[in-house]
N, C-alpha and C positions, 0 to 999 in steps of 0.2 A: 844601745839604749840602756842606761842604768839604772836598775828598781830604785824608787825612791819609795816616800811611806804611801802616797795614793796608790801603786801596785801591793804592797802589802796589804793594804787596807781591802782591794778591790777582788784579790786573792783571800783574804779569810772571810768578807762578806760571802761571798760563791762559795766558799765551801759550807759555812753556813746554811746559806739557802738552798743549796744539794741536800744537805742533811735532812733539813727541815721538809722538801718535798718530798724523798725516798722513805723516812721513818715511819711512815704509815701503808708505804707498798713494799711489800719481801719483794725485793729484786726475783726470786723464782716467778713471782705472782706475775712480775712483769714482763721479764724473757718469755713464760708463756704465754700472754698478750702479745707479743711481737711476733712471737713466732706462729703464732696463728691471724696474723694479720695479712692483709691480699697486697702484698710485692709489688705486685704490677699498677696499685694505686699509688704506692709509696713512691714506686719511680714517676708516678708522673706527677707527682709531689714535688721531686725532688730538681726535673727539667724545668716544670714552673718555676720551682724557686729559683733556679740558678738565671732564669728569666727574665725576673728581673734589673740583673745587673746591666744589660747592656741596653736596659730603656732608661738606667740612671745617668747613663755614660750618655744616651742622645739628649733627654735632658739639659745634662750640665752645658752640653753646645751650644744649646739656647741659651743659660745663662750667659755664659762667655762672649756672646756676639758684642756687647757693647765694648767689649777690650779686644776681641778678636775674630775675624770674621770668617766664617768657612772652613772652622778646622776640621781636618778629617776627620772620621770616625774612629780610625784605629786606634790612635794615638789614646782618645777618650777612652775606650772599650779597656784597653791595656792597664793605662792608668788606676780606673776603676777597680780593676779586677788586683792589680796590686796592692791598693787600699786597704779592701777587704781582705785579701789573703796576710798583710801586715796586721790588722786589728784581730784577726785567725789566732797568729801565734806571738805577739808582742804585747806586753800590757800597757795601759795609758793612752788608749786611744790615736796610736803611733800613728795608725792607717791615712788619717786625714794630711798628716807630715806626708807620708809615704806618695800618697794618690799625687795632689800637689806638685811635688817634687818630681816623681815621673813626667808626668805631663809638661813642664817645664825643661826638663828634658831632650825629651822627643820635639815638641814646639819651644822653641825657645824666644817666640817673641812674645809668649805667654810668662809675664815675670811671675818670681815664686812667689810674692805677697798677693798679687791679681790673681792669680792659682786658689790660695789659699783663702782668700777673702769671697772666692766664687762657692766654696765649700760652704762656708757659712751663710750663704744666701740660700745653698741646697736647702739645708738643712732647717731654714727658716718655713721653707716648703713644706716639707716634711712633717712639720711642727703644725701649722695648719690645715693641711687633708688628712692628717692623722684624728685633730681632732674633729673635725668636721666629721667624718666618716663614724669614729668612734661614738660620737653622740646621737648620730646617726641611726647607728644601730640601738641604741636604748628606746628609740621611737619606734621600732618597728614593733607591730602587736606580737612577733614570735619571743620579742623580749618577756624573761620570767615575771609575772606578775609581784609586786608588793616588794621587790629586792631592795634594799637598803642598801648603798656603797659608803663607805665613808660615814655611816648615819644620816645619808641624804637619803631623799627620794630621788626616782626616777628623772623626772619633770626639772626638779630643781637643778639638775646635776647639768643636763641637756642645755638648759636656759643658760647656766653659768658658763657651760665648754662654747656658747655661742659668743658670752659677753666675749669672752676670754680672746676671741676670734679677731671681734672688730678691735679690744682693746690694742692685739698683737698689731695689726693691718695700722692702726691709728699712728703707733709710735712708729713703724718701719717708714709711712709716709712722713710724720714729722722731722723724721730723720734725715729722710732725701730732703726736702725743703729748707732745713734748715742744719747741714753736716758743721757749717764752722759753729753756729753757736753750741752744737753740742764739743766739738773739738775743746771752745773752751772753757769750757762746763770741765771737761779730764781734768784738762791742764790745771787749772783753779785747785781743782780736788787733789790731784797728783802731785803737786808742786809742796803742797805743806804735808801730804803722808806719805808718799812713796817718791821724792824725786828721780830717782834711776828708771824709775816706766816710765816718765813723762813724754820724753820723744817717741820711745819705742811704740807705746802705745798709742798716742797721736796719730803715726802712719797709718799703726792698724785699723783706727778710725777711719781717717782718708780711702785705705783700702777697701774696706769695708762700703765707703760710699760707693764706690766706683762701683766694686761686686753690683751694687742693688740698683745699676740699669734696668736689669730686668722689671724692676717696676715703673719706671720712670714713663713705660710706652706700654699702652693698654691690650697692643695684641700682642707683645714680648711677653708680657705676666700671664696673659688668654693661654698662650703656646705652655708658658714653664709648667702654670697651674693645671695646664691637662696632660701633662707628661706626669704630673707626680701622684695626679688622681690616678692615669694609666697604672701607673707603677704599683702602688697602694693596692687597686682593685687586683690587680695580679698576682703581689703577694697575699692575700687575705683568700686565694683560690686556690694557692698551693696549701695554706693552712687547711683550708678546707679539704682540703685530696684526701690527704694527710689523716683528718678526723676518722675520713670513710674508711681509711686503710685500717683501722684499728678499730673499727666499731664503733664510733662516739656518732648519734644521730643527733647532730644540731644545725638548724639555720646554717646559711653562708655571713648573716650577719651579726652569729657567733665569733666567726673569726675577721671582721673588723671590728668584735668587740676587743678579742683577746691582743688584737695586733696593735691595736691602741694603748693595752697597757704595757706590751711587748717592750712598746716604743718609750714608753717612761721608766720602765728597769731595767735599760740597758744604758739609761743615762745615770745608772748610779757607778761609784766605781770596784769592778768587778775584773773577774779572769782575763787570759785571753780567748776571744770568741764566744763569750759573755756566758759561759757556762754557769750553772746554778741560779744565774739570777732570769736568766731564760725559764729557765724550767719552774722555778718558783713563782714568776708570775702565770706560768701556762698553769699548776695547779691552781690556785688562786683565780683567775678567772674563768676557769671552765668551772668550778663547782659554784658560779652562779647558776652554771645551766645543769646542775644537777649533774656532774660527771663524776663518776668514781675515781679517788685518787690514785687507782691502780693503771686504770683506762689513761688517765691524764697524764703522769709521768711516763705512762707507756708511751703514749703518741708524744711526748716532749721528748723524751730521750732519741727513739727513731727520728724523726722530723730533724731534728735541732743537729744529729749527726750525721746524717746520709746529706743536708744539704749543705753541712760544713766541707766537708769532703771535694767537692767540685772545682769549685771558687777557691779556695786553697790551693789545690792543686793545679788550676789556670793559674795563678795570679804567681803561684812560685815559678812557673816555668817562663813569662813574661818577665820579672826580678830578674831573671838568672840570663834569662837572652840579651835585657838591658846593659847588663852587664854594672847592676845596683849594689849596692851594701848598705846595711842598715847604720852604718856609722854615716855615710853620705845624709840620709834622711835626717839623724839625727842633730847633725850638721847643720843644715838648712831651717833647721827650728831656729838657730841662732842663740847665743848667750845672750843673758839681759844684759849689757852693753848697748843697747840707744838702737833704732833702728837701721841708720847707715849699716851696723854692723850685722843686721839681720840675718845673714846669708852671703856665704859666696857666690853662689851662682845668683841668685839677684843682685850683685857689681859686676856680672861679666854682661848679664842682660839688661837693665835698669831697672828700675825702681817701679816705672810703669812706662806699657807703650804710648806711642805719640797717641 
C-alpha cells in the first residue's frame, strides 16, 4: 500500500492532535494516573472491548444474507478481526479493502464488490445508532446543565441529530426504490467531469444496492439495527470500565456521549489506528463533564492502547494463517481502469452471485 498525500496528511493531523491533547498533561502527571489506576477494571475494559468484534462479524451475516445465505461464523469472525488489525497498522483506511477481500477468500461465492458494498451498508448502521444513542445521551438529566457544543444548545443539537436520522433513513430508502435513476444521475454527472469513473463507479452503485437488502425486509433491518445497538451499547461499556479504571466518575451515558464523537474523528484522515485523533476527541469530550485533562488523556492513552493490543494481534495471526499479503489487498482495490477491471479475484468469482 503506497502513502499517498491523504496518509501524510492523516499522519500530521494525529500528530497534531497528540500534541494538542498531551500539552496540558506532563506525561509524569499521567504515567502516575495509570499507574495508580485499578488493572483489573482496565482488563475488563479491555475483554469488552475486543468484544465487540465478533458481534460486528455476526452482524455483517445478517447483512450478507441477501447475496449469501448461512455463512459460517468463522470466516466472518476472521475476516473482521483482519480489518481491524490492517486499519491497526496501515494508513488510508486499508482495513475495509483488507476485511472484504479475506472474506472473499475464505467464501468465495461471496464476490469482492458484494463484500465490499456489505461494508458500507455496515457502516451506514453505525452512522445511525451512533447518533441515535449519542443524542441520546444529551437527554439524559446526568447530562452537564447549560453546555453549549458548537454554539448550540442542548435541545437543539438532539432535535437536529434526530432530523439528521430520518433525513439519512429517507435517502437510503429513495435509494432502494429508485437505484437506476440514481445510476443515472452519476453517469449524467461523471460523463462530463470525470469520464474514467463512469463504469467504475456505476457498479459501485449497483453494488451498493444489492449490499442494502438488508433494508428492503423489515425484520432483516429489526435483526441488523439490534446487532449494531448490541455492539454500540458494548462498546460504550468498555468506555465506561475504562473511566472507573482511572478515576473519572461519569454516567455510562458519558461514554455514549464521547463514542459518538469517537465515531466522527476517526473519520477524519489520521494515523494508523487512529492515534492522536482518538485521544483528542476523548479530551474534548470528557471536559464537557468536567474531567481534568490529565485524568482524560490518562484514560485515552490506557484505553486506546491496551485495546489496540488484542485485535492486532488476533487479526495478524489470522493474515499470516491465510496466508494474505497486503499487496494482494491492495490489488483488489483495483486501478481506476472501469470496473470489469476492478479486481482479479472478482473475474475468477463474478461480479455478483446468481
Amino acid at each position: 500500500m503506497r502513502p499517498d498525500w491523504r496518509s501524510a496528511l492523516g499522519l500530521a493531523l494525529s500528530a497534531l492532535l497528540l500534541w494538542w491533547a498531551l500539552h496540558e498533561a506532563p506525561l509524569g502527571k499521567v504515567w502516575e494516573a495509570l499507574a495508580q489506576s485499578d488493572w483489573l477494571l482496565f482488563a475488563a475494559a479491555t475483554a469488552v472491548g475486543t468484544a465487540i468484534f465478533p458481534i460486528r462479524a455476526r452482524k455483517w451475516r445478517t447483512i450478507l444474507e441477501p447475496v449469501a445465505q448461512r455463512i459460517a461464523f468463522g470466516p466472518l469472525w476472521r475476516s473482521t478481526a483482519i480489518g481491524m488489525m490492517v486499519n491497526n497498522v496501515v494508513p488510508a483506511r486499508a482495513g475495509e479493502l483488507a476485511r472484504a477481500y479475506a472474506l472473499t477468500r475464505e467464501v468465495p461465492r461471496v464476490a469482492f464488490p458484494a463484500s465490499l458494498a456489505s461494508l458500507a451498508v455496515d457502516r451506514v448502521f453505525d452512522a445511525i445508532v451512533l447518533l441515535l444513542l449519542m443524542f441520546g445521551a444529551l437527554l439524559d438529566p446526568a447530562f452537564p446543565p447549560d453546555v453549549r457544543l458548537a454554539g448550540q444548545s442542548v435541545p437543539m443539537l438532539a432535535r437536529g441529530g434526530a432530523v439528521a436520522v430520518v433525513v439519512l433513513l429517507v435517502g437510503l430508502y429513495s435509494f432502494i426504490a429508485l437505484p437506476h435513476l440514481f445510476e443515472a444521475a452519476f453517469r449524467a454527472v461523471a460523463r462530463r467531469v470525470l469520464p474514467r469513473v463512469e463504469e467504475r463507479g456505476a457498479a459501485a452503485l449497483r453494488a451498493f444496492a444489492d449490499g442494502l437488502g438488508a433494508l428492503r425486509h423489515p425484520a432483516r433491518f429489526a435483526a441488523v439495527f439490534g446487532w449494531t445497538v448490541v455492539h454500540w451499547l458494548v462498546h460504550a461499556l468498555a468506555l465506561w470500565l475504562g473511566f472507573r479504571a482511572v478515576g473519572i466518575d461519569v454516567p455510562y451515558s458519558a461514554a455514549l456521549f464521547l463514542q459518538g464523537l469517537l465515531g466522527m474523528a476517526v473519520a477524519v484522515p489520521s494515523s494508523p489506528g487512529f492515534f492522536g485523533v482518538f485521544e483528542g476527541a476523548a479530551v474534548m469530550g470528557l471536559s464537557v463533564y468536567a474531567v481534568p485533562s490529565t485524568l482524560a488523556i490518562s484514560w485515552a492513552l490506557g484505553y486506546h492502547i491496551l485495546t489496540f493490543i488484542p485485535i492486532t494481534v488476533i487479526g495478524a495471526i489470522y493474515f499470516a494463517r491465510l496466508g494474505l499479503r497486503l499487496r494482494d489487498v491492495s490489488d483488489a482495490g483495483g486501478p481506476p481502469g472501469g470496473a470489469d477491471a476492478a479486481s482479479p479475484l472478482a473475474a475468477r468469482v463474478g461480479e455478483r452471485p446468481a
